[in-house]
C-alpha positions, 0 to 999 in steps of 0.5 A: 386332371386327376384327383376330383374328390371333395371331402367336407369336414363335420365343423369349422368356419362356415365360407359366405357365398363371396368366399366361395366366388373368390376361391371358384375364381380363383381355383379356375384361373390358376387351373386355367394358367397351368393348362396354358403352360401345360399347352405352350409346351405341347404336353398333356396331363391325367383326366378329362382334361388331359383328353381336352388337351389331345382333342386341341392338339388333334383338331380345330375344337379348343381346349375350352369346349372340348372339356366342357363338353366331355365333362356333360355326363359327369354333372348328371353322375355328380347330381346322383351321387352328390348334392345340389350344392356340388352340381351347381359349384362343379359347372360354374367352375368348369365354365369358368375354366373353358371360358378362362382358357379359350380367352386367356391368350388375350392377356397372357402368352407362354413362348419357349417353354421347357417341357420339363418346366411346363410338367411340374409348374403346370402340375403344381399350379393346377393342384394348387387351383383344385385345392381351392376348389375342394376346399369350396364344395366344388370339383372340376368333374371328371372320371373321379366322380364315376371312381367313386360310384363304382367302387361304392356299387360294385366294390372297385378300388376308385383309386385303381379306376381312376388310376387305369382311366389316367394311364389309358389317356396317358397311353393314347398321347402316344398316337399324337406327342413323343414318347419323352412328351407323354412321359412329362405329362405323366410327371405333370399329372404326378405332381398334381396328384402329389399336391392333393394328397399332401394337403387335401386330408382330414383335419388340415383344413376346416371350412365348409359352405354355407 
């Protein structure tokens, strides 16, 4: 995953905390579906969790842990950056995504998918689930948040360093998928970045926290 930035809106309804479970829940599970699908037809996506995705692919390590555990250093940045609110919603859903993964298999499976299916449904349904959790104060961490301070510190165009991070990880599927599987994945992350951009902008949306 790719797009990870949260912007707030000055006014508008205030979400109660079971808004917030509702949309952390929600968010991680349609992520959580996609990444499946994404997975059944042996493609990848942008973000750590397409870096997720490769380690699973490549070892015994499960999607799940892999994307916990490459997220850690991303919580202490978001807490620099960010406030407590964000740090806490941004490792509740990233649990909630590993754990939704690592167990999912258990109440649903994906056989015979079509790559280029599983590009856009998987892209589509996990911009769909980051849209919810933007919407709620909460991120799925990620490169996104490290964009965003470079550019504030050292005046680097977070778009271009997200952009740069996503093509290495792209390029890196090579040692693992065919060249027409990273290509797919790239499509996957382009139509998950494309959901954000279209729907996550100032003024769409009012609603903020408690």
């Amino acid at each position: 995953m790719t797009a990870t930035t949260v912007d707030l809106p000055a006014q508008g309804h205030r979400h109660t905390w079971i808004e917030d479970l509702q949309a952390l829940f929600t968010g991680a599970l349609a992520v959580a579906i996609g990444v499946k699908i994404l997975a059944s037809a042996g493609i990848m996506t942008g973000g750590m969790a397409g870096l997720a995705l490769l380690i699973s692919y490549a070892t015994p390590v499960s999607f799940g842990v892999a994307f916990f555990t490459l997220n850690a250093p991303f919580y202490l940045l978001a807490l620099f950056r960010r406030d407590w609110r964000i740090c806490v919603n941004t490792l509740v859903a990233v649990a909630l995504l590993s754990w939704m993964t690592n167990h999912l298999g258990d109440y649903i499976t994906f056989s015979d998918v079509n790559p280029a299916f599983a590009a856009v449904a998987g892209g589509l349904l996990s911009g769909l689930g980051m849209l919810a959790l933007f919407r709620h104060h909460t991120t799925l961490g990620g490169v996104g948040i490290l964009a965003q301070m470079l550019q504030e510190r050292f005046g680097l165009r977070a778009g271009y360093v997200q952009l740069s991070v996503d093509a290495v990880i792209l390029t890196s599927g090579l040692l693992l998928l065919s060249p027409t599987k990273v290509a797919l994945s790239a499509l996957g992350a382009l139509v998950l970045n494309l959901v954000i951009a279209l729907n996550h902008r100032p003024g769409r949306y009012l609603g903020r926290s408690r």
